[in-house]
N, C-alpha and C positions, 0 to 999 in steps of 0.2 A: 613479550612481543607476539601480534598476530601473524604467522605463517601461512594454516594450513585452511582456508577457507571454503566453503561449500555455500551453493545458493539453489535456492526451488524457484522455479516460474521465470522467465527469460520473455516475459511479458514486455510493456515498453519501458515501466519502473525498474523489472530484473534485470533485462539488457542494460540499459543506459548506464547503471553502478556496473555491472559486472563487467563492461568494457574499459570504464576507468581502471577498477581492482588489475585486469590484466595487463592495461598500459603501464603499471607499474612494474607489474610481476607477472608474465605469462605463467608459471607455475604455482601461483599463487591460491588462485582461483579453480574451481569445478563446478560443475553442474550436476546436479541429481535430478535424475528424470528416467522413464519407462523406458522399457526398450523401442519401442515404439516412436514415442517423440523425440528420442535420440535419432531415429534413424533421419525422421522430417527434416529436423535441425542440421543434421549431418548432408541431405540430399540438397534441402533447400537454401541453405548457408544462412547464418546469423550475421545479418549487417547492423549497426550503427553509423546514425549518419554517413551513411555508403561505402562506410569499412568495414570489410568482411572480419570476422573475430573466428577462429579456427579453438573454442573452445575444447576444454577435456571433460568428458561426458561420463560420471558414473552412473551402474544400477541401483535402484537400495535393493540391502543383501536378501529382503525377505518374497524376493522372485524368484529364487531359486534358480537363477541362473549363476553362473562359475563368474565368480568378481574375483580380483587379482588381489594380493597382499593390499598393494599402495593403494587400490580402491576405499578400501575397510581403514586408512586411516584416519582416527578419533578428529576431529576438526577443533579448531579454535577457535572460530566464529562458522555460526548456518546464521544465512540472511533466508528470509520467507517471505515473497515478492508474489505469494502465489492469491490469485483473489479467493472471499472468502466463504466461498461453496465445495473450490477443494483443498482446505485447510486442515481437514482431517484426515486426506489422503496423505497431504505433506509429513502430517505429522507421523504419519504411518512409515513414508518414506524416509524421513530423517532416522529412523531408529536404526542402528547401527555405527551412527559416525557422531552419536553425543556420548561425548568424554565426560570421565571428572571434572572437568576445567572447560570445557565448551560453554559459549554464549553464545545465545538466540537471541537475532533481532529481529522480529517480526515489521514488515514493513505495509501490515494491512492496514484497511480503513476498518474507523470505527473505534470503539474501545471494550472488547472483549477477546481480542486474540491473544493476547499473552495470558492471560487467566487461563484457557483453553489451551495453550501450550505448555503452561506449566502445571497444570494439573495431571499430566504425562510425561513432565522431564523434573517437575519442580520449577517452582518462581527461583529458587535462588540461582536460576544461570539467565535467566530471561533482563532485558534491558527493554523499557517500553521506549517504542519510536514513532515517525509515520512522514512523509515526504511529503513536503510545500512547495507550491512556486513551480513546478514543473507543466512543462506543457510537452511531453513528449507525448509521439503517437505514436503507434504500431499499424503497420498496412504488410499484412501477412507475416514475413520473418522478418522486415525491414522495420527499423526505428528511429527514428528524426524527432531532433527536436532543436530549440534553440537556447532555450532554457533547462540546464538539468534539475533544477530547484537544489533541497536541501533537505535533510533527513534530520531531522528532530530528535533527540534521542537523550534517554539517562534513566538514572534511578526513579522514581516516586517523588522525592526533594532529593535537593541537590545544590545546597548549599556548600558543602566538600561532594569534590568528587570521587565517588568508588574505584575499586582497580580495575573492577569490568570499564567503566566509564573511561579510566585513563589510556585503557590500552584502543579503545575502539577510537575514541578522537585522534590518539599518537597513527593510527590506520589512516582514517581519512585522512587528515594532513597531509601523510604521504601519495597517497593516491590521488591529491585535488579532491577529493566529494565536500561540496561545500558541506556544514551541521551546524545544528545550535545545538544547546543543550541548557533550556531553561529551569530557574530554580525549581518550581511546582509541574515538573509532567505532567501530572494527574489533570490537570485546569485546561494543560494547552492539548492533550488527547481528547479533552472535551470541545475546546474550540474546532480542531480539524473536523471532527463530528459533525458539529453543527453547520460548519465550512461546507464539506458533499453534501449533508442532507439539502443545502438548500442550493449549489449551484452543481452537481453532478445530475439529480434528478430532474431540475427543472431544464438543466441543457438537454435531456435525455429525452421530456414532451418535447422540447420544442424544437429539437436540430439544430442546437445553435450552440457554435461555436465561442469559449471565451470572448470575441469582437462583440459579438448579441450583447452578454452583459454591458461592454463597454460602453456601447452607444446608445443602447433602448431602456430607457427609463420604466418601460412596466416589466423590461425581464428583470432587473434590479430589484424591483418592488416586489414582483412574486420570489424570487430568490430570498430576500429579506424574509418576506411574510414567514416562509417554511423554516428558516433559521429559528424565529424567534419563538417558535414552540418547542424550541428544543432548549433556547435562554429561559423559559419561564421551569422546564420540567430542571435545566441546572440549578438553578434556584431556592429550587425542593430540595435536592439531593446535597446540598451544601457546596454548589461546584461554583456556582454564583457567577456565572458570565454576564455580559450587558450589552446595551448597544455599543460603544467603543470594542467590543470582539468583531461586531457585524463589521463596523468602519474599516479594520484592519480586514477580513476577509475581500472588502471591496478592493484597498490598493492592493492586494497582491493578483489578484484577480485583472487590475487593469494594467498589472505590471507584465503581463506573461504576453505571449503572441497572440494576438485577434485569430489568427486561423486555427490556435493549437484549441484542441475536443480534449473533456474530460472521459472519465474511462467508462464513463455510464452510456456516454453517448459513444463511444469506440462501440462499446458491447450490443449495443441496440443496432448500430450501423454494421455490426460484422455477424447479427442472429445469434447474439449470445446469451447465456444465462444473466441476468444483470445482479447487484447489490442489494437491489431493493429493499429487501428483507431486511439486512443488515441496517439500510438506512429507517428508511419511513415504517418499516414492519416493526422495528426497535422503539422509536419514538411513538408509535399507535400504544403497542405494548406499554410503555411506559406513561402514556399519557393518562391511558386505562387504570393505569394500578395507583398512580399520584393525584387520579380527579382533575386530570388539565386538558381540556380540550384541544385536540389534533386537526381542526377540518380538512387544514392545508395538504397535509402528509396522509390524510387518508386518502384524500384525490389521488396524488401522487402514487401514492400505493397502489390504486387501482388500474388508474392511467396505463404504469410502466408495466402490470403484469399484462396488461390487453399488447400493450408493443410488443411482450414478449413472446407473445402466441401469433400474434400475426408476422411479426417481423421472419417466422419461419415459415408460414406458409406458400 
């Protein structure tokens, strides 16, 4: 059974689960964070949907500040909700509370963060995951949503389930977080992929909210266009996605709130580092090394880094 839980990034993904986990179990749950953004967190309060959550805050041990016994205890589960620019601070951060028996569920975008977390802890504690269907938003500490979607998550295949897998499903059940856990992970990490590449970045030029895709027919069609460089490079790679991927990105997309932002356009509206790299900078990359033309996602690539330089000016 999962007890002793730890989470990185209290973003609007790491809030929204981590208020569930404590509605279960206020003791259940921690936070690993700096001293620093403990303090913000502590000053500024962490709400969900405009309940204050009175979170327990530890440091990771390698600040050299005085951490308490119970601090330093090994975890059962670390969730990684942290985006993926400071993925290698987390990982930095987490050292100290992975056990023997600890499982890492990374809940980034993309499909390279468990590789990269397990090449530091080992693949054999890691579960690949990644959350659909949400529309939550973060506006400073606060986080609203109406939809919390669902977290994805399992082995590689998973036609039997592992005992990482049994014990993580027997968690969310208790705690309400909805999950799937389809046979081939490996396919649907590749769909979410392709999922952002084409509607995070393109909400991201154009300031538009999930409703944009809803109702306007060319943001549809450019969100498509940028997908489907990414169905041709799975293709290559033996991942073999298709249109019927695209079709399923669209109802979940019309399923979620018209007003809820994805996290690209959060980032851009709050002068933040964005994804990019990770999306369109990945598929450039790959598009490069497989002989498959990118035009869409090179725009895109360009586009978002000029947002990102002026949005701070």
């Amino acid at each position: 059974m999962i007890k002793n839980i730890y989470l990185i990034g209290l973003g609007a993904i790491g809030s929204a689960y981590a208020a569930r986990l404590y509605e279960m179990d206020p003791q259940c749950i921690k936070i690993i964070a700096s001293p620093e953004r403990i303090e913000s967190y502590k000053k500024e309060g962490v709400r969900v949907n405009g309940k204050l959550y009175p979170f327990e805050y530890v440091i990771p041990p390698q600040t050299g500040i005085q951490t308490s016994p119970v601090d330093l205890q090994k975890a059962d589960l670390i969730i990684v909700a942290v985006k993926y620019h400071d993925l290698q601070q987390a990982i930095r951060d987490m050292n100290g509370f992975v056990g023997e028996n600890t499982i890492i569920l990374s809940l980034l975008n993309g499909i390279t963060s468990e590789e990269i977390i397990g090449r530091e802890y080992g693949m054999d504690k890691l579960l690949y995951s990644f959350v659909v269907g949400t529309d939550a938003v973060r506006i400073g500490r606060n986080t609203v949503y109406e939809n919390i979607g669902r977290i994805v998550f399992g082995e590689k295949i998973n036609k039997e389930y592992s005992q990482k897998v049994k014990l993580v499903k027997e968690l969310f059940e208790a705690a309400q977080i909805p999950y799937e856990i389809p046979e081939n992970m490996i396919r649907e990490l590749w769909w979410k992929f392709m999922m952002n590449v084409g509607v995070n970045q393109v909400s991201a030029v154009l300031n538009a909210p999930y409703g944009v895709f809803q109702r306007i027919k060319e943001a549809r069609e450019l969100m498509e266009e940028a997908s489907r460089e990414v169905v041709r490079i799975s293709c290559k790679v033996g991942i073999n996605l298709d249109e019927n991927d695209i079709k399923k990105s669209i109802n979940i997309i019309n399923s979620i709130s018209p007003e809820g932002k994805t996290s690209m356009l959060q980032d851009v509206e709050a002068g933040r580092k964005t994804e990019v790299e990770m999306f369109a900078g990945t598929v450039v990359k790959m598009g490069k090394k497989y002989g498959i033309p990118t035009p869409v996602n090179e725009v895109l690539l360009k586009m978002i880094h000029v947002l990102e330089q002026t949005k701070k000016l």
